[in-house]
C-alpha positions in Angstrom: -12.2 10.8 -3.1 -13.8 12.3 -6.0 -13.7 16.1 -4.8 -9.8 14.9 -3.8 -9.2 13.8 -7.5 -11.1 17.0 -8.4 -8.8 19.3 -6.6 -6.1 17.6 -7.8 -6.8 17.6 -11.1 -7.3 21.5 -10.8 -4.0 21.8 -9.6 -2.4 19.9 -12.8 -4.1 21.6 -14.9 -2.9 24.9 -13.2 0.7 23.9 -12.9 0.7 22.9 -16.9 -1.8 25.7 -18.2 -3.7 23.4 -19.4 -7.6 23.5 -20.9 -10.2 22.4 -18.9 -11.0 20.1 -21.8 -7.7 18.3 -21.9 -7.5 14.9 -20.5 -6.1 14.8 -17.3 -4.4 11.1 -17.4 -1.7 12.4 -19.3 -1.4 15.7 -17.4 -0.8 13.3 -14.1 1.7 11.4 -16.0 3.4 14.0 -16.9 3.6 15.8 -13.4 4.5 11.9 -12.4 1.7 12.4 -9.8 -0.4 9.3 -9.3 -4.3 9.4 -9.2 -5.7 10.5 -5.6 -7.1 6.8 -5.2 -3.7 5.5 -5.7 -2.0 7.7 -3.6 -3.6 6.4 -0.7 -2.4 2.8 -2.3 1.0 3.9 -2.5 0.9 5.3 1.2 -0.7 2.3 2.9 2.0 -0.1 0.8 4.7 2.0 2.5 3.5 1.7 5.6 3.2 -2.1 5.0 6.7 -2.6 3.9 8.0 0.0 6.4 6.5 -2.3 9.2 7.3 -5.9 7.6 10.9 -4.4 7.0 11.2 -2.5 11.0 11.6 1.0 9.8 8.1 1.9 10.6 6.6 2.9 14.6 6.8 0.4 17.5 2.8 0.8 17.0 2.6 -0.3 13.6 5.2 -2.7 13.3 3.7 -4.8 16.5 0.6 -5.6 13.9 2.3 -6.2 11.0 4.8 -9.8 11.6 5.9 -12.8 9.0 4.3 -15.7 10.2 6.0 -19.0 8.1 3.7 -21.6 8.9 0.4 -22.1 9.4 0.5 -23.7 13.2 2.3 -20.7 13.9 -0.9 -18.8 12.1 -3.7 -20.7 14.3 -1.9 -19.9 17.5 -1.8 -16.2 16.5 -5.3 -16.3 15.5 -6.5 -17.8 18.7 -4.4 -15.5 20.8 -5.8 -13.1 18.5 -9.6 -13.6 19.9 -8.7 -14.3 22.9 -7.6 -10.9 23.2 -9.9 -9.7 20.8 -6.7 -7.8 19.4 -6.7 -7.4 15.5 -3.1 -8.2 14.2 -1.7 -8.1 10.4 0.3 -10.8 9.8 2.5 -12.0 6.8 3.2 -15.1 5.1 7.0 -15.8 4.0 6.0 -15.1 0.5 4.5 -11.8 1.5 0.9 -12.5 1.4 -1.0 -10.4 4.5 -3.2 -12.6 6.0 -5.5 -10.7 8.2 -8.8 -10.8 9.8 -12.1 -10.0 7.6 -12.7 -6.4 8.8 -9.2 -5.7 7.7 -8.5 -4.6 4.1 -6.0 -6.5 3.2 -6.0 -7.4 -1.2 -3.6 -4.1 -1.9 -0.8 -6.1 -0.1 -1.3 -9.3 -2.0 -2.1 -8.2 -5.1 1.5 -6.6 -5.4 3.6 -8.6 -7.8 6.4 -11.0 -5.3 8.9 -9.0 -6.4 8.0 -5.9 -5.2 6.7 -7.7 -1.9 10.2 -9.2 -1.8 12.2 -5.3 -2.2 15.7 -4.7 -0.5 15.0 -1.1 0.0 12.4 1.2 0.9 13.6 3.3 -2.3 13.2 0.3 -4.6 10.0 -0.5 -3.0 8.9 3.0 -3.8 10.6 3.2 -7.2 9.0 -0.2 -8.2 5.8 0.3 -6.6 4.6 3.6 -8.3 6.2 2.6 -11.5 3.4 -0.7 -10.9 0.9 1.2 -10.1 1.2 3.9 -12.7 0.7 0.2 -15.4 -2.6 -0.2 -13.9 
């Protein structure tokens, strides 16, 4: 990540003519380009809302389903290891639940409403204008 950030920040700095010296957090801002770090955020949010909301490839979208109770969880979770097939599964307020390998806090540490977006162009609006407040 960090030679990632690195060449990025190169780039900024390039674009802007800015010093070497300068800070680079406000160089990003200005460009509107998020950190390298979360970029990859941004991206794998996407790609959870583009499954959760069926815009996103058969292949994805199979792993990714609202589950709305918690029976309904257990009987995934043991068909789950029965078939020793790891799934990605939602609650109805959003929440991912998956298993432990899985990293799964990016999902649920989005506020509800951006979980809860009508469009993938709010989602993405909403979701870089929350991460760029971290």
């Amino acid at each position: 990540m960090r030679r990632l950030q690195s060449v990025q920040n190169a780039a900024a700095r390039m674009i802007t003519s800015a010093r070497r010296r300068d800070h680079i957090t406000p160089i990003l801002r200005q460009l509107h380009w998020l950190p390298v770090r979360q970029r990859v955020d941004f991206k794998i949010a996407v790609l959870v809302f583009q499954c959760l909301t069926g815009h996103a490839p058969a292949y994805l979208a199979d792993d990714c389903q609202l589950v709305a109770d918690a029976s309904a969880r257990r009987l995934r979770s043991a068909r789950r290891s029965a078939l020793s097939v790891a799934r990605t599964t939602t609650s109805a307020t959003g929440a991912l639940q998956q298993p432990d390998h899985v990293e799964h806090g990016l999902w649920n540490t989005l506020p509800l409403n951006l979980r809860l977006c009508d469009s993938l162009g709010q989602f993405k609006r909403s979701l870089k204008t929350f991460l760029f407040g971290l």
